[in-house]
Each structure stands twice: as structure tokens, then as C-alpha cells.
N, C-alpha and C positions, 0 to 999 in steps of 0.2 A: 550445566545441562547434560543430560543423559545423550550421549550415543546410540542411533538408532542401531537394535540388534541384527545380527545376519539373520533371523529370522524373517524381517518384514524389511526387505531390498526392495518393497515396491507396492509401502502405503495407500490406502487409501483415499482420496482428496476428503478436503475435512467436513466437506458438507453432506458428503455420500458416507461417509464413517459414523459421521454426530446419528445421524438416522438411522444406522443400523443400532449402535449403541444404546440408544435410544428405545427401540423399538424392542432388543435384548434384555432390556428390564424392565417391561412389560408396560410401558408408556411414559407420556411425556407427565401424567397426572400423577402416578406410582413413583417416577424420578423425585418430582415436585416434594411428594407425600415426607418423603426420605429422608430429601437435604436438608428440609426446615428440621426434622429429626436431626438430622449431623448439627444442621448451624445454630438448635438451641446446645447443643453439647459444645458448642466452642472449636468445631474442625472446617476453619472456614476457611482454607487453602481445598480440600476437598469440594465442599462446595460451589466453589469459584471453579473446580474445574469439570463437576459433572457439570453445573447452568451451564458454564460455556457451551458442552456436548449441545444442551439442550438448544442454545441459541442459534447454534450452528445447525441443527437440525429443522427447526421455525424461527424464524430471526422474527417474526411476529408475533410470537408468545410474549405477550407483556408481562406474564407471569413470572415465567421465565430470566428476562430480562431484570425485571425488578429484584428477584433473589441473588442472580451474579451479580449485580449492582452493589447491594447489602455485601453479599460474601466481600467484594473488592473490597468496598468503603471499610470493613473492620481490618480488612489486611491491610489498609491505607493506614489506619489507628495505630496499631500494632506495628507499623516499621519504624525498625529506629535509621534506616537511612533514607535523607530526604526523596533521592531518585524511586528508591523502590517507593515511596508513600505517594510522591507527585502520579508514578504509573498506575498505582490501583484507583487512587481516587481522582484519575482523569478517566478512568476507565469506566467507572462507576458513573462519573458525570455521562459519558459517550451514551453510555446504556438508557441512561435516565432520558436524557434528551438528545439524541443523535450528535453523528461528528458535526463538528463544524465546518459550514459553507465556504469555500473559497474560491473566487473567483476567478478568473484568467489574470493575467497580469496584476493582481493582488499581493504576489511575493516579492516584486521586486517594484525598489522605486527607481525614478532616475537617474539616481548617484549611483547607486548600485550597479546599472548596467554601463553605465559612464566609464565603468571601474574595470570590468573585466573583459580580459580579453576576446579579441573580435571571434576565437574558434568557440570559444565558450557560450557566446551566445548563440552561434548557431546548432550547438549542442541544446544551449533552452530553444528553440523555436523544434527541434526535432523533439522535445519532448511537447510539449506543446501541441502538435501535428495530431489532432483527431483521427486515427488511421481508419477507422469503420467508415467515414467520411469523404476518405481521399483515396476507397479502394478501388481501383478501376480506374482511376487518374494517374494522368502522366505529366509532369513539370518540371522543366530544367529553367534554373533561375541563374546568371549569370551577376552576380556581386561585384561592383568595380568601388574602391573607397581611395579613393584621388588622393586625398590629403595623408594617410598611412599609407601610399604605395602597396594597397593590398586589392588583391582578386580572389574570389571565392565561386564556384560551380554548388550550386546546391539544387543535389538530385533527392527529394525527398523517399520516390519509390524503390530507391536502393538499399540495403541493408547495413551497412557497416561505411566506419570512415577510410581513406584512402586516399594520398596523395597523386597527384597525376601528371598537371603538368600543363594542361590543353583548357581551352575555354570548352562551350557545349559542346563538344564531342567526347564529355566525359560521361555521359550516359553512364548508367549503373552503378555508378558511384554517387554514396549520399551528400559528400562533402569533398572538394577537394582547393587545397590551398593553389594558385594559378600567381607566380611570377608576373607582373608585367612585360 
């Protein structure tokens, strides 16, 4: 991967870029016109990466979509290593028919959290935490687990972790390990 030059200390976001870029050679239909031009010549690393511009700039162009798709899928063909072939031709799949759904508690089963340690999961429950949801909300949740001799303060409207020491008077702090 290329190093970002001293030149551009302060890109673009890639959805406000794709649309200029975009818009720079003279449309999304003119782009279109072009790449099937590059991708019947065989330059489908090129391809794959103006669609992308293009997807980034209307993620609704099925046009669009369906060319990066293609571009991936021959770069998927053309790898001789498994990882790079699994990422173009999952990527191709994504394009073709969106990511896949996953649901809340869908990644982990109950062995799984059986397994890992009790700060870890309140590490998954802080991901977890819908923040658009719980903005403007206050909860301090007090953790007592008898049988491990453990206590846990979880402030979820805090930012960072932080040992302390205290039950609910640990305000401000998102997580904190408590001694009994």
C-alpha cells in the first residue's frame, strides 16, 4: 500500500471525493462508457477501482455496481492467492446482492461467552450499545457475580475504560473493575 503523500494531509471523505471525481470526467454515464472500454482490454484492477469511485459516489447505480462486481469477479479469477481471490469474489458477491444480515447476538454462541473473560464481555455489550439510542441517557449499572468474587460499575455514557475502586459513585467512567 502507497503512503499517503505530504501533498494530501487532509483527504477528502470518500463519498464527497467519489462525486467529485466523478463528476471530473464528465459523468457517471461517460465513466460507465470508458471502463467497459478498459474492461473489454483486460485492465480490470482499473476498473474495479474507477466503479468503486463510481459506487461511492451513487451506491444506487446498479450499473455501476454490476461493472465493480465483474471487475472484482475477473480479479477473483486471475488470483493466484486464495485470500486475495476469497476478497474480490466476496466483494463481487456484496455488490451483486448486498452484505449480509446479521443480527444482534448472532456472533456469539453460549460456549463462546462461557469462555471469555467477564471484562470482555462487557467490552461486547459496549459495542453492542446503540449510542444514537441511548443519547441523552444516564445509567449506572452496578455488577455483583458472587460466585467469581467479581464487581463491575458500568457507566455506559462514559468514554473510555478506567479502574476505580467504588461502587456507583464511579460516575463517568464506562467500566470499572470494584474489589468486593
Amino acid at each position: 500500500m502507497v503512503r499517503q503523500q505530504s501533498s494530501e494531509p487532509d483527504p477528502l471523505p470518500p463519498v464527497q471525493a467519489a462525486k467529485k471525481y466523478v463528476a471530473y470526467m464528465g459523468g457517471a454515464d461517460a465513466v460507465i462508457r470508458r471502463a467497459r472500454e478498459d474492461f473489454k482490454n483486460g485492465e480490470y484492477r482499473f476498473v474495479a477501482e474507477i466503479a468503486n469511485k463510481l459506487v461511492f459516489a451513487d451506491a444506487a447505480n446498479q450499473e455501476a455496481r454490476d461493472l465493480a462486481a465483474d471487475a472484482y469477479e475477473q480479479l477473483g479469477y486471475l488470483a493466484e492467492s486464495a485470500t486475495w481471490r476469497n476478497a474480490y469474489l466476496y466483494a463481487a458477491f456484496e455488490l451483486r446482492h448486498g452484505t449480509a444480515k446479521v443480527g444482534r447476538g448472532q456472533a456469539l454462541n453460549p460456549e463462546t461467552v462461557k469462555s471469555i473473560p467477564t471484562e470482555m464481555l462487557f467490552d461486547l455489550l459496549g459495542v453492542q450499545l446503540n449510542g444514537p439510542k441511548a443519547d441523552g441517557r444516564h445509567i449506572v449499572i452496578n455488577w455483583n457475580f458472587t460466585d467469581a468474587k467479581m464487581s463491575f460499575v458500568l457507566d455506559p455514557s462514559a468514554l473510555g475504560i478506567d479502574l476505580c475502586g467504588e461502587q456507583a459513585r464511579c460516575c463517568g467512567r464506562r467500566l470499572a473493575n470494584v474489589d468486593p
